[in-house]
VMD Tcl script that draws the C-alpha trace (Angstrom):
set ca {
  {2.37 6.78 43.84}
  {-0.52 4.68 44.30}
  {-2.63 2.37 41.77}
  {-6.10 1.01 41.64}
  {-6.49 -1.84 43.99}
  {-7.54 -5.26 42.10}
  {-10.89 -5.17 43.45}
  {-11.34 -1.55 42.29}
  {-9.94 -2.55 38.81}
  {-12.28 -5.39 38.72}
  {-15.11 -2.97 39.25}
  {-14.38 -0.58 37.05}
  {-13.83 -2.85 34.24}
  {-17.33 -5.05 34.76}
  {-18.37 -1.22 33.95}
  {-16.21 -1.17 30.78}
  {-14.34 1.50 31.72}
  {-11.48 2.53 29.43}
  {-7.81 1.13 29.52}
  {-6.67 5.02 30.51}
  {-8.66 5.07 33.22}
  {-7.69 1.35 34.64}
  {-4.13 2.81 34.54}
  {-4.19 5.82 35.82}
  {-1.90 6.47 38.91}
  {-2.33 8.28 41.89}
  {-0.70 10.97 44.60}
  {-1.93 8.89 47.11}
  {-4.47 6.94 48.47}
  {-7.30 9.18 49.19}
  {-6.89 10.89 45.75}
  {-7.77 7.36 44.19}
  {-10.68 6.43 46.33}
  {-12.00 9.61 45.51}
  {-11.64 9.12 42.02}
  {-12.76 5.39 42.04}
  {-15.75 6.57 43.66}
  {-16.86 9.28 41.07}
  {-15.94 6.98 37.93}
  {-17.37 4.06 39.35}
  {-20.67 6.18 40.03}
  {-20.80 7.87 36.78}
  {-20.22 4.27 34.96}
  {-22.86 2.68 37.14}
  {-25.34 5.72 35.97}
  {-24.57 5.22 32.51}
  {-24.64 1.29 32.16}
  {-28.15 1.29 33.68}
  {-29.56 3.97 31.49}
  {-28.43 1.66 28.36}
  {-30.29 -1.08 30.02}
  {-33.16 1.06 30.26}
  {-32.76 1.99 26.72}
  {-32.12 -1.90 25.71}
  {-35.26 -2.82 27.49}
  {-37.48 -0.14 26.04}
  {-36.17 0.86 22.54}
  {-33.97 -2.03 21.51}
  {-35.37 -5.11 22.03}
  {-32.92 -7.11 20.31}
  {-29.02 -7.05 21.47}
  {-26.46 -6.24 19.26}
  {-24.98 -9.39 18.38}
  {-28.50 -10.90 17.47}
  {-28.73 -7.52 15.23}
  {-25.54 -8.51 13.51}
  {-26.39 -11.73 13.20}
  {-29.71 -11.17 11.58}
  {-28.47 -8.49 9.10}
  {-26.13 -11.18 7.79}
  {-28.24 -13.67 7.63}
  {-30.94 -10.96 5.62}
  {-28.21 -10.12 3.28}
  {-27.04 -13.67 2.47}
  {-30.53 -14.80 2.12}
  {-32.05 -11.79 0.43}
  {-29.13 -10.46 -1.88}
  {-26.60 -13.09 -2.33}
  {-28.95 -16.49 -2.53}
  {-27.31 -18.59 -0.32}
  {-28.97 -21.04 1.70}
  {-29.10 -21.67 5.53}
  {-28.02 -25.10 7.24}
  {-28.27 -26.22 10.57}
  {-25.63 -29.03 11.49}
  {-24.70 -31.05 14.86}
  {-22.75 -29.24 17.50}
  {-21.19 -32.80 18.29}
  {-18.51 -33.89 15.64}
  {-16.58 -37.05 15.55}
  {-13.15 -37.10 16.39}
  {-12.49 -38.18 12.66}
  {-14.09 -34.85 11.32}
  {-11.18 -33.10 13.30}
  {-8.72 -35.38 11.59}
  {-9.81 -34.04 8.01}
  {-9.16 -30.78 9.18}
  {-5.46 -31.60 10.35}
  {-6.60 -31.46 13.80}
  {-5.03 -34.34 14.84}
  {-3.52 -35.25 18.74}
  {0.02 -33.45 17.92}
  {-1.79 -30.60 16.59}
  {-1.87 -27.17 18.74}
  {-5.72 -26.93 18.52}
  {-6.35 -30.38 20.01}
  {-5.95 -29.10 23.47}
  {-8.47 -26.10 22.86}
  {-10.83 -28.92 21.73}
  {-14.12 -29.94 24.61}
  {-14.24 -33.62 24.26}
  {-17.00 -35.39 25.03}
  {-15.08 -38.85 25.11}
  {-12.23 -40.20 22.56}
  {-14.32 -40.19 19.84}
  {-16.75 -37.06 20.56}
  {-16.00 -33.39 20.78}
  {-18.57 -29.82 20.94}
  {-17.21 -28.50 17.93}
  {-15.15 -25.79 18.04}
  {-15.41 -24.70 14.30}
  {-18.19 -25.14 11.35}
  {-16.04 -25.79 8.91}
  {-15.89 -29.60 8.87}
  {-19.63 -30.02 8.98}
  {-20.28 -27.49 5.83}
  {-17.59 -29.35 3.80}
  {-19.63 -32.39 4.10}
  {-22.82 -30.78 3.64}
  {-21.57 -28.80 0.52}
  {-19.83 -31.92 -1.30}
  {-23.30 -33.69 -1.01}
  {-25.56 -30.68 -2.48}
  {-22.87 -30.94 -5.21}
  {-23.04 -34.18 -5.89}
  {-26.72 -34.26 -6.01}
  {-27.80 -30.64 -8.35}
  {-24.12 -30.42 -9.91}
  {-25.20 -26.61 -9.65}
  {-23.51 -24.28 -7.62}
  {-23.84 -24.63 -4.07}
  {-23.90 -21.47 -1.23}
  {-24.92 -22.01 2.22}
  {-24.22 -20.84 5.47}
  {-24.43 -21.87 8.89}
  {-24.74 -19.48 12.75}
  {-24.00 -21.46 15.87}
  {-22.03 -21.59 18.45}
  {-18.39 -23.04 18.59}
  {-16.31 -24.26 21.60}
  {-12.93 -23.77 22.24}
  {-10.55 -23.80 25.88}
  {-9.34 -20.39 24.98}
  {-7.15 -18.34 27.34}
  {-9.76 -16.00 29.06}
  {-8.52 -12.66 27.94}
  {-10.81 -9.77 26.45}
  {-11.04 -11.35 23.18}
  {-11.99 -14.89 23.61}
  {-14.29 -16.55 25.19}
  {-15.10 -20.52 25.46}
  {-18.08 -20.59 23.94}
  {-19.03 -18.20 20.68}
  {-20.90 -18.08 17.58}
  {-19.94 -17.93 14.48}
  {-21.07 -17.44 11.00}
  {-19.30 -19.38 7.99}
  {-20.71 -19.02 4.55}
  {-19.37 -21.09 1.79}
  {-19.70 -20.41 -2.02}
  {-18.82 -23.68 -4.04}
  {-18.49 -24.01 -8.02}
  {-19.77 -20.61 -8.36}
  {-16.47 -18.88 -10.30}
  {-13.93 -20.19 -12.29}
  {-10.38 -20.80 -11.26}
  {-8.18 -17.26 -10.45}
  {-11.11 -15.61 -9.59}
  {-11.72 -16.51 -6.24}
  {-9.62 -13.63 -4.29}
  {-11.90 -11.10 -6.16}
  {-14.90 -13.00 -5.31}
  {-13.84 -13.20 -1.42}
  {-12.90 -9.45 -1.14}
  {-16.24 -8.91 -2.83}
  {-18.26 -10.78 -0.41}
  {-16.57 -9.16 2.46}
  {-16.58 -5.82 1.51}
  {-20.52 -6.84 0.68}
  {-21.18 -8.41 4.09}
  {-19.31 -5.52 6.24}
  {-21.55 -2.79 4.41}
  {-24.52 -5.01 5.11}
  {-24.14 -4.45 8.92}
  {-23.30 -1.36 8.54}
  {-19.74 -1.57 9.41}
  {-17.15 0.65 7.87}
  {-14.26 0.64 10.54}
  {-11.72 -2.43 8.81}
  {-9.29 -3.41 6.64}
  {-8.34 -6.39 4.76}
  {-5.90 -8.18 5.86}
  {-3.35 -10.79 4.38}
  {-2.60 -13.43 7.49}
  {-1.65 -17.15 8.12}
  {-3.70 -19.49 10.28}
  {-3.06 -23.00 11.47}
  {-5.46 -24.89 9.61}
  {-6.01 -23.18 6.47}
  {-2.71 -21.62 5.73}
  {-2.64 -18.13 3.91}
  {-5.95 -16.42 4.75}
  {-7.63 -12.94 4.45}
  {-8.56 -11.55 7.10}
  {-11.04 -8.48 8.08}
  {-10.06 -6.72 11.36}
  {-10.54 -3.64 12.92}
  {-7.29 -2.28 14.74}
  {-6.01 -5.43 16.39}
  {-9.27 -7.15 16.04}
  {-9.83 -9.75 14.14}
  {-13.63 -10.15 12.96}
  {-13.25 -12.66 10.23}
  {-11.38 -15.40 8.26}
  {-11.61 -16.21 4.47}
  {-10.29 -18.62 2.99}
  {-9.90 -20.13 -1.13}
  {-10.03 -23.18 -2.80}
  {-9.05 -25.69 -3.99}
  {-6.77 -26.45 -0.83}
  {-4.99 -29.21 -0.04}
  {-7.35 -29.91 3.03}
  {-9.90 -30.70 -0.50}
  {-9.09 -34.04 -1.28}
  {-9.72 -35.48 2.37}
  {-13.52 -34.59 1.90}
  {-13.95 -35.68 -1.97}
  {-14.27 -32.24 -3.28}
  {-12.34 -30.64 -6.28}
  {-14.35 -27.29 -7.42}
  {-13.44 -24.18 -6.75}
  {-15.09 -22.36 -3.32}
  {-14.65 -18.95 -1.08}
  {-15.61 -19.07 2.54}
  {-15.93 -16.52 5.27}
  {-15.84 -17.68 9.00}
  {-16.90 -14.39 11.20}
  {-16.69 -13.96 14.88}
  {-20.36 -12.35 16.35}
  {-19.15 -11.39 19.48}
  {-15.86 -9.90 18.00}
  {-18.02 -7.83 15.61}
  {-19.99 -6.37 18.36}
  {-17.06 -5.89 20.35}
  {-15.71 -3.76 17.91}
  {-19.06 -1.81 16.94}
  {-20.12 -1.31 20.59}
  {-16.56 0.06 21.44}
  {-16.22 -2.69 24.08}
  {-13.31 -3.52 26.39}
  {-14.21 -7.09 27.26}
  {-15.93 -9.86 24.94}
  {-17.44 -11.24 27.82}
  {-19.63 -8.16 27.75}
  {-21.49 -9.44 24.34}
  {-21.28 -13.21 24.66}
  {-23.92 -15.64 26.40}
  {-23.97 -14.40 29.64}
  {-25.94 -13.79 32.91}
  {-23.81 -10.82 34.26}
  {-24.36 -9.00 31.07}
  {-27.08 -7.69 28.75}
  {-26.32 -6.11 25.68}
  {-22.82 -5.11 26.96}
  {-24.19 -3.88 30.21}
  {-23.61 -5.08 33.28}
  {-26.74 -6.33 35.39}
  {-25.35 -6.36 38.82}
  {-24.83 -2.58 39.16}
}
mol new
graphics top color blue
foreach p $ca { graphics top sphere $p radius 0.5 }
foreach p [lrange $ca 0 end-1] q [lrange $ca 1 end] { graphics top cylinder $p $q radius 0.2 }
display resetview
């Protein structure tokens, strides 16, 4: 019984072809070149035409899509405000967050030098930035920030070391016991604003915020909300009540383009649009 060679599996998945057809096994060796040949041609035929289509229809790939539809319905329906803070954060931002050096996520972490890191979450910069609009209207505060993140993740089909995420943060803005209705209310919200209807909500634990809710599709997991007040509070001087949602672009459009690879959506120059360009 034979097997796609490496280099043939390589191929055929820089065409996105299907996890059934990467496995499938053989008589012999002539039966799988043969087949190779046909798939990889018929892939080929079809990843151009959706560049074609991209380049004449679309205009606008589909994490930039996503990523405008969120930021339409945050800014249009829900009234929260958009904020643009450093990609560099200071090791003692990390700290706040429990990232310290025994932590697990401190290896993931692109420093820049012992003090300096890309930041590979937005979290720590919208705390700040939400405890100071506080302190100055004592009014509600809801912003969000888009960007990209950095992490050293393990380069499987789900992560990549560079992505962008979206984190919106609603602060003061319902009283205590009401913030898990509020969360599932803005997700529910935000996943019918792209147009999404393919998840569930999820009950999970993460490493820096505890308990969290998740929204995934299958084993995919497009988003992380979390409640306050948390203990991680205190560190950053605020004490109201606050819901935030942290979503993964390129996981979204992973999921909504029926992708195989993340790489196929991220910042890339082998792909466009989750085609390939070297066809």
């Amino acid at each position: 019984m034979e097997k796609l060679t490496t280099t043939q599996i390589q191929r055929l998945s820089e065409l996105n072809a299907s996890q059934d057809i990467i496995g499938k096994v053989f008589s012999g060796m002539a039966e799988r070149d043969s087949f190779f040949k046909s798939v990889e041609l018929e892939l080929s035929r079809m990843n151009k035409s959706k560049l074609v289509e991209f380049l004449k229809e679309k205009h606008i790939p589909l994490v930039n899509k996503i990523e405008n539809d969120l930021k339409n319905w945050l800014t249009n329906q829900e009234g929260f405000n958009q904020v643009n803070t450093p990609i560099i954060l200071p090791k003692t931002m990390l700290s706040k967050m429990t990232i310290t050096d025994d932590h697990p996520l401190t290896k993931q972490v692109f420093w820049l030098d012992d003090k300096r890191c890309l930041r590979p979450m937005l979290a720590p910069n919208l705390y700040s930035m939400m405890r100071d609009l506080y302190k100055l209207t004592r009014e509600p505060v809801k912003i969000f920030e888009v960007g990209p993140c950095f992490r050293k993740e393990t380069q499987g089909a789900r992560h990549m070391n560079e992505f962008t995420m979206l984190n919106l943060v609603e602060m003061a803005a319902c009283k205590d016991g009401d913030q898990n209705t509020r969360l599932r209310e803005l997700a529910i919200s935000a996943m019918d604003a792209i147009g999404f209807k393919n998840y569930q909500l999820e009950t999970t634990d993460s490493e820096v915020y505890g308990e969290t809710l998740d929204i995934v599709c299958g084993d995919i997991e497009l988003a992380s909300c979390a409640t306050g007040p948390h203990p991680l509070d205190n560190g950053w001087g605020i004490f109201e009540t606050w819901v935030g949602i942290g979503f993964g672009i390129e996981r979204i459009a992973l999921a909504m383009g029926g992708y195989e690879n993340i790489k196929r959506v991220g910042r890339s120059l082998s792909y466009l649009d989750g085609s390939r360009l070297n066809v």
